[in-house]
TORKE-514541 format. One record per atom (N, C-alpha, C): residue in one letter; z negated, x, y negated. Coordinates in steps of 0.2 Angstrom, whole numbers, plus 5000, padded with zeros to 4 digits. Last residue first. Layout:
aZXY/...
% end
This chain:
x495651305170/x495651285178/x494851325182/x495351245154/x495551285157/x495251275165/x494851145146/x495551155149/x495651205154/x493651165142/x493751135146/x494151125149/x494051315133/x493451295137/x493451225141/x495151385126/x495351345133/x494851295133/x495051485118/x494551425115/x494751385121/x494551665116/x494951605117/x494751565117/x493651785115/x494151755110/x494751715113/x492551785123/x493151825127/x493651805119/x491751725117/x491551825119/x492151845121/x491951595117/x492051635110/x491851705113/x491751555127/x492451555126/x492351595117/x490351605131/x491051625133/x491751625132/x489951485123/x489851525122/x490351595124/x491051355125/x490451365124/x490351445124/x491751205119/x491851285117/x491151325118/x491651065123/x491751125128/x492151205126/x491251025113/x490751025120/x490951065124/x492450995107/x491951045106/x491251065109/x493050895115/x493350945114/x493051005110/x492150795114/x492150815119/x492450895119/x492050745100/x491550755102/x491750805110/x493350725100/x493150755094/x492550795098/x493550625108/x493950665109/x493550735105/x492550525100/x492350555107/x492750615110/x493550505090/x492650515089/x492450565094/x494450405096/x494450495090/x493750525091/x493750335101/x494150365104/x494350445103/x493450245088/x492950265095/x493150345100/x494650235081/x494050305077/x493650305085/x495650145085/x495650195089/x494950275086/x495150045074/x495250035081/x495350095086/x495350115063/x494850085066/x494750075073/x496850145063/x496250205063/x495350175064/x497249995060/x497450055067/x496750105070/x496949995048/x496649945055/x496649965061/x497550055043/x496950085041/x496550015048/x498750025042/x498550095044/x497850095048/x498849835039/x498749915036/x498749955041/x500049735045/x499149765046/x499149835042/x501149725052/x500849645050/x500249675045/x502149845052/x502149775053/x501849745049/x500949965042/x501349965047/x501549885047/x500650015024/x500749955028/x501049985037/x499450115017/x499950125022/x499950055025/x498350085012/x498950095007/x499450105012/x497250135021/x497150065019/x497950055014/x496950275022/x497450235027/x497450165026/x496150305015/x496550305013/x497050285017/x494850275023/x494950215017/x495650245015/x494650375033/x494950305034/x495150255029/x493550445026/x494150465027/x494850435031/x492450375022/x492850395020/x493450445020/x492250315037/x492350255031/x492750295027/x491550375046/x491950405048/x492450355040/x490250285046/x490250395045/x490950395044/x490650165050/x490450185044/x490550255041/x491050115062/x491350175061/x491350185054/x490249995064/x490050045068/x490650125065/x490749935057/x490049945055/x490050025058/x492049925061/x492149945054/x491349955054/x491449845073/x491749885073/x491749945068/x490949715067/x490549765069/x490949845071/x492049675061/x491549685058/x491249725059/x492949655071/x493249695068/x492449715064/x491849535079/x492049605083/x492349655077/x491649395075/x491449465072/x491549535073/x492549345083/x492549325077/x492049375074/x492049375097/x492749375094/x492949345086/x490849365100/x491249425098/x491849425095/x490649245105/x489949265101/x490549325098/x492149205113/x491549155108/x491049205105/x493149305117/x492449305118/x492149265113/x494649315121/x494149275116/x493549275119/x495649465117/x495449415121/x494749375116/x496549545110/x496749485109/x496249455114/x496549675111/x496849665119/x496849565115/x496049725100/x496649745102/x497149705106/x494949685103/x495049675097/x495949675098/x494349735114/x494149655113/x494849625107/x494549865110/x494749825117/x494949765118/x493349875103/x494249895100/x494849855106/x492349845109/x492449835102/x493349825103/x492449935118/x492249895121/x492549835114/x492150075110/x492650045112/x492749975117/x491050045107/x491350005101/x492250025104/x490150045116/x490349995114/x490749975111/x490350195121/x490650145125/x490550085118/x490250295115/x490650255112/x490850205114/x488950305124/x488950335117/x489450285112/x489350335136/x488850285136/x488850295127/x490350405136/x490450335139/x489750305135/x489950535133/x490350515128/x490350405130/x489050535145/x488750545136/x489150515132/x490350545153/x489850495153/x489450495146/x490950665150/x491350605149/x490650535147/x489950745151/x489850775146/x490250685146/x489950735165/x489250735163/x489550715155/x491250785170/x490950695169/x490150685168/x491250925167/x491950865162/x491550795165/x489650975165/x490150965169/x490650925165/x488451055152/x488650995160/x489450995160/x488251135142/x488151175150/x488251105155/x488551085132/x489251125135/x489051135140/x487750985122/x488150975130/x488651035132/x487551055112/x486951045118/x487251035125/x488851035103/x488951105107/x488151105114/x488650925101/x489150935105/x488951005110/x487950955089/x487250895094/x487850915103/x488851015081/x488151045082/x487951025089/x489650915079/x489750955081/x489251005083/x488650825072/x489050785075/x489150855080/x488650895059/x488050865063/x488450865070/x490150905054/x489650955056/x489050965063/x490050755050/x490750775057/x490350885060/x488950755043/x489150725051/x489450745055/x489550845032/x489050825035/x488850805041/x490850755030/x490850815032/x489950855037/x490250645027/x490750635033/x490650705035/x489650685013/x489150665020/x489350655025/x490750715006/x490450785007/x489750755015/x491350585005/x491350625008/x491150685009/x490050524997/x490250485004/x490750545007/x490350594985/x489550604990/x489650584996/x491350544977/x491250604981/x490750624986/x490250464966/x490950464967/x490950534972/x489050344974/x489250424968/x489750444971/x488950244982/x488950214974/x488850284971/x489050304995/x489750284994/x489450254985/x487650334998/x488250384996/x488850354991/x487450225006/x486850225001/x487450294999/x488350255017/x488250175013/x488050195008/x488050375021/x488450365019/x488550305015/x486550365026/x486850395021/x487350375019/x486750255036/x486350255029/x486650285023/x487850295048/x487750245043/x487250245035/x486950435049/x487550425045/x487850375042/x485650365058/x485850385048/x486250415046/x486550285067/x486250255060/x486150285055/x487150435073/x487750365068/x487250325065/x485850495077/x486350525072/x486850455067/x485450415085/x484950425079/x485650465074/x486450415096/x486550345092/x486150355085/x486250565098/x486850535095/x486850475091/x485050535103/x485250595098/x485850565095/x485350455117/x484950445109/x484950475104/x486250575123/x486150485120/x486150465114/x485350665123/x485750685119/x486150615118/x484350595131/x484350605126/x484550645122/x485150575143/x484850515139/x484450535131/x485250685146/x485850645146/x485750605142/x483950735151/x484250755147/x484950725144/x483850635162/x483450625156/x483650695150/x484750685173/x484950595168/x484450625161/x484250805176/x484750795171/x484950755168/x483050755182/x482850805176/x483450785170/x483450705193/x483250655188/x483150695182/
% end
């Protein structure tokens, strides 16, 4: 039981993290530049909060990531996959774009790139959850060892 409640609260940590990511960077975005040096920021923070999880296992560390970006892949899912959920399906890009606020300025330039029907920049919404969590997992598993030996495998490896 020890481990769930540590689980839950690198969780929590996380979710505390993307609100005030979301803050800042909102309240950022009216001074030219500040919005990205506070992604940076994040993407830092963000890295840091990764490296608490290096000593759990690849489904300790998946699940953190599950319960973390589950919704907003649950979001992109909804979005992608064309299904209707009455209460979500008319809001779900919104919240989505809400929920990948941090990640806003470095996404806005994918807005000038047309694919088909949809900017770039709808793509990279849809797939930030994903990104996020890959991000998040593959630095959770550089852990201490993999730097004394000079190699970066750490999860990869058998």
């Amino acid at each position: 039981m020890r481990r769930a409640d540590e689980i839950l609260k690198l969780v929590l940590r996380l979710y505390l993290l993307q609100i005030f990511a979301f803050l800042a960077i909102w309240l950022g975005s009216y001074y030219p530049g500040l919005d990205t040096l506070l992604v940076l920021l994040y993407l830092i923070l963000l890295s840091m909060e990764a490296r608490l999880s290096c000593k759990y296992n690849r489904s300790k560390k998946l699940l953190i990531i599950l319960y973390w970006q589950g919704p907003a892949v649950l979001l992109s899912l909804i979005i992608a996959g064309d299904f209707y959920i009455k209460i979500l399906s008319q809001n779900a890009i919104f919240m989505l774009e809400f929920w990948s606020t941090p990640l806003l300025p470095l996404i806005v330039p994918f807005a000038e790139i047309n694919y088909p029907n949809r900017p770039l920049y709808y793509f990279v919404i849809l797939a930030s959850p994903v990104i996020v969590g890959i991000y998040y997992y593959i630095l959770s598993c550089r852990n201490k060892d993999s730097y004394n030996n000079k190699t970066s495998a750490g999860c990869f490896k058998n």
